[in-house]
C-alpha positions as CSV (number, residue, x, y, z in Angstrom):
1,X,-13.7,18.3,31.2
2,X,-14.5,21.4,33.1
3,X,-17.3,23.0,34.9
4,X,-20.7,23.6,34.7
5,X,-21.8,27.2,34.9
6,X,-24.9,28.2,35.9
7,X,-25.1,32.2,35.5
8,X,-28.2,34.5,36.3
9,X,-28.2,37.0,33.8
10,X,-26.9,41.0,34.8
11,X,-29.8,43.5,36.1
12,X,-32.3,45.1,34.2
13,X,-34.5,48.3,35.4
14,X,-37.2,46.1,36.0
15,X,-35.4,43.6,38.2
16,X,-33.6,46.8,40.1
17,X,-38.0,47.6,40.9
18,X,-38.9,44.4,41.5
19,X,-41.2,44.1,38.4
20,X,-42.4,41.3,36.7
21,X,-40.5,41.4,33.6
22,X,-41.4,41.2,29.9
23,X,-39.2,38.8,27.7
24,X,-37.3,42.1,25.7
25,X,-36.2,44.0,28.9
26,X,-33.2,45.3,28.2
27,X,-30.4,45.6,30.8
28,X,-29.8,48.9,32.9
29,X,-26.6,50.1,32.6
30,X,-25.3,48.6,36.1
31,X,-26.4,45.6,34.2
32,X,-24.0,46.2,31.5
33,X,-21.6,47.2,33.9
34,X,-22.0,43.8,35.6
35,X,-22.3,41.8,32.1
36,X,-18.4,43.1,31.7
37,X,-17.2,42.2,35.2
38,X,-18.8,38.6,34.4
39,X,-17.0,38.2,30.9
40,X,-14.1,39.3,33.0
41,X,-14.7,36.8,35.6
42,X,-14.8,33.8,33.2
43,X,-12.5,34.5,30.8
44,X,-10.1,31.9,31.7
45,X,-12.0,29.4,32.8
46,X,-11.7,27.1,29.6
47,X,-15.5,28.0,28.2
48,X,-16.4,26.6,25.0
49,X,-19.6,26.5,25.0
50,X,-22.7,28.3,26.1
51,X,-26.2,28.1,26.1
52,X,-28.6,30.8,26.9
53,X,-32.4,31.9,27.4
54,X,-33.3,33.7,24.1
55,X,-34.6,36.7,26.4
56,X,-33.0,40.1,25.7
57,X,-31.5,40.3,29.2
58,X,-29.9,36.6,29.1
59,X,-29.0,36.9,25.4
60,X,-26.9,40.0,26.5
61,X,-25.3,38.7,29.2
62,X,-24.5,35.9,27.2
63,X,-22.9,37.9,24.3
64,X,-20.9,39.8,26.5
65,X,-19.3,36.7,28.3
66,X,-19.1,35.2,24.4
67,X,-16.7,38.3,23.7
68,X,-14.1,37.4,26.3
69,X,-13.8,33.8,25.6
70,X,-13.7,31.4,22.7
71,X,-17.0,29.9,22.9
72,X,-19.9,29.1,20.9
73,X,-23.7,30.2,21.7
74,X,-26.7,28.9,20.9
75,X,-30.0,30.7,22.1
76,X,-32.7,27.9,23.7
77,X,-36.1,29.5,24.7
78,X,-36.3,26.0,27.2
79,X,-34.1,28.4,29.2
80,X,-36.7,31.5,29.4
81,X,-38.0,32.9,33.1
82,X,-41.2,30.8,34.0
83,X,-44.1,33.0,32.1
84,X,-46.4,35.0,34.0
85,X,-48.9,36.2,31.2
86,X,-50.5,39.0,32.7
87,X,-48.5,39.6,36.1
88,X,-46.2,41.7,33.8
89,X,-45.3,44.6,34.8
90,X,-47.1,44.0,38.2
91,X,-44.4,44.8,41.4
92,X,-43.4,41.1,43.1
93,X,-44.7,42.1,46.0
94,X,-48.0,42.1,44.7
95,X,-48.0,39.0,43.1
96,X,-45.6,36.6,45.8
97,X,-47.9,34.8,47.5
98,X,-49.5,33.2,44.4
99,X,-46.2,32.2,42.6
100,X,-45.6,29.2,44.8
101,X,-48.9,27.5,44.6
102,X,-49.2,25.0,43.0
103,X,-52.5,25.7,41.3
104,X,-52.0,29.5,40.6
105,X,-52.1,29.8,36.8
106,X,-51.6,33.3,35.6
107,X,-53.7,34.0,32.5
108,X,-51.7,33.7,29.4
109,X,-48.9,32.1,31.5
110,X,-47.3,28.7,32.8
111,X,-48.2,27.1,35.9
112,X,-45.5,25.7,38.2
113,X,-46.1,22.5,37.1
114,X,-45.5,23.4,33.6
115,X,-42.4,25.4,34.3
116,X,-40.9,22.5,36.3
117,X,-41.3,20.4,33.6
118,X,-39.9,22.8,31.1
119,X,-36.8,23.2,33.2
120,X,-36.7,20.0,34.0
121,X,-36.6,18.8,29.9
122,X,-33.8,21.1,29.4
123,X,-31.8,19.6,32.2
124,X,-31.8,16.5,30.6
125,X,-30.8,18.4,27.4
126,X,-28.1,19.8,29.0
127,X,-27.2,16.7,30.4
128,X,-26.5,15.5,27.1
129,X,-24.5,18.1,25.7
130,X,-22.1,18.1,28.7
131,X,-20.3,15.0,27.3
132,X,-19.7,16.5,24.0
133,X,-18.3,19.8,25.6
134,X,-14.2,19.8,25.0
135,X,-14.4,22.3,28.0
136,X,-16.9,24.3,30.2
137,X,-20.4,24.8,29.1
138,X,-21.9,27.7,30.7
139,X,-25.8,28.1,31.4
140,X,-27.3,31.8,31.1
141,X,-30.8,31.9,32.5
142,X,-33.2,33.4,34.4
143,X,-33.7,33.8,38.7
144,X,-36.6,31.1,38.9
145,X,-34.6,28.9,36.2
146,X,-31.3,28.8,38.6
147,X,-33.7,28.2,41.8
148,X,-35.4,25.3,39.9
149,X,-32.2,23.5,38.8
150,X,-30.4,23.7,42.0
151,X,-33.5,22.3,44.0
152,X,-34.6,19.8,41.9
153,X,-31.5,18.7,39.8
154,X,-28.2,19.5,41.9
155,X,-26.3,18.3,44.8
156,X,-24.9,20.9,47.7
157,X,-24.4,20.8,51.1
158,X,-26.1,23.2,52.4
159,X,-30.1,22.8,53.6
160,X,-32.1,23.3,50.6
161,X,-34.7,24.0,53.6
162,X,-33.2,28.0,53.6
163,X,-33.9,30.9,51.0
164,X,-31.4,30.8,48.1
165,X,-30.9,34.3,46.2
166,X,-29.4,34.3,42.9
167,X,-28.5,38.0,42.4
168,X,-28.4,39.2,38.9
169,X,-24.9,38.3,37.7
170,X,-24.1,35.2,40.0
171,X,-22.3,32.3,39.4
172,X,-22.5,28.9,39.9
173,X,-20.1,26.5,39.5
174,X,-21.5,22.3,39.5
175,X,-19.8,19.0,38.6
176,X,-19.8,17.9,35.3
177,X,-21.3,14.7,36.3
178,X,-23.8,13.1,38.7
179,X,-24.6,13.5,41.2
180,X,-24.0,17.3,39.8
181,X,-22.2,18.6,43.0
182,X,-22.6,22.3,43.5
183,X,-18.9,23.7,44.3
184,X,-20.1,27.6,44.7
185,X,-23.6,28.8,44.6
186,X,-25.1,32.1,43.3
187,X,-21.2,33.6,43.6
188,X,-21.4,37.7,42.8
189,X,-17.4,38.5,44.0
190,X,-16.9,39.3,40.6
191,X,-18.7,42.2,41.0
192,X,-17.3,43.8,44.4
């Protein structure tokens, strides 16, 4: 068996802004730039399967990685950015402070609790499929997505207590099987 990838799909305009995104964003042009280099970066790393957020952005980044590898793809909305209703379009900075409460519902969106529990059902999906995977199975989601799994569902060494990033395009590379060890987290040397 091989490795678990966890990938943060490539940049859109919106992420470049810092905008709250809507689920057909397409991706910029760097983001198709880095969608290649990504492809290019996984190509030999024994992918057979992957499984990505239906979003425009992810399903992209997904194809494009698809193209330079023998893998299937199936689309899994389970996988879609944490909804923020009517925060779209609004700049982060704006709307920061009331993503991490736990209380803060956005109207027409999810509330933490119901995005952890989201992410959390399609870990144990994924779970599942990782035994019938001949090869690598590789993830393609969304910024709070990576940010939930790692905290909540996968084993690294360094202090969870500091600020992960997951730029657009990153990698990460986990076990196969518990206790789901992290070997590289939110890698972008692909795309230096």
């Amino acid at each position: 068996m091989g490795y678990l990838y966890l990938i943060r799909h490539a940049e859109t305009a919106l992420n470049a802004s810092r905008t709250v995104q809507w689920p057909n964003t397409p991706l910029s042009r760097h983001g198709r730039w880095q969608a290649r280099h990504l492809g290019s970066r996984l190509r030999d790393t024994g992918l057979t399967q992957i499984i990505s957020s239906d979003y425009l952005r992810a399903q992209t980044t997904a194809e494009q990685i698809k193209s330079t590898s023998e893998a299937g793809l199936t689309l899994d909305s389970r996988l879609r950015e944490r909804d923020l209703g009517e925060l779209r379009g609004l700049p982060y900075a704006a709307v920061n402070a009331r993503l991490s409460s736990n209380t803060f519902v956005p109207n027409g969106g999810e509330s933490l609790s119901t995005f952890h529990a989201r992410v959390s059902n399609m870990w144990a999906f994924v779970r599942t499929e990782i035994p019938k995977t001949k090869g690598s199975l590789a993830i393609v989601t969304h910024g709070f997505v990576c940010m939930a799994l790692v905290n909540q569902h996968l084993q690294f060494e360094a202090e969870k207590e500091h600020s992960i990033t997951f730029a657009n395009a990153s990698v990460t590379i986990v076990d196969t099987h518990a206790p789901w060890r992290v070997h590289v987290l939110a890698c972008e040397n692909h795309l230096s």
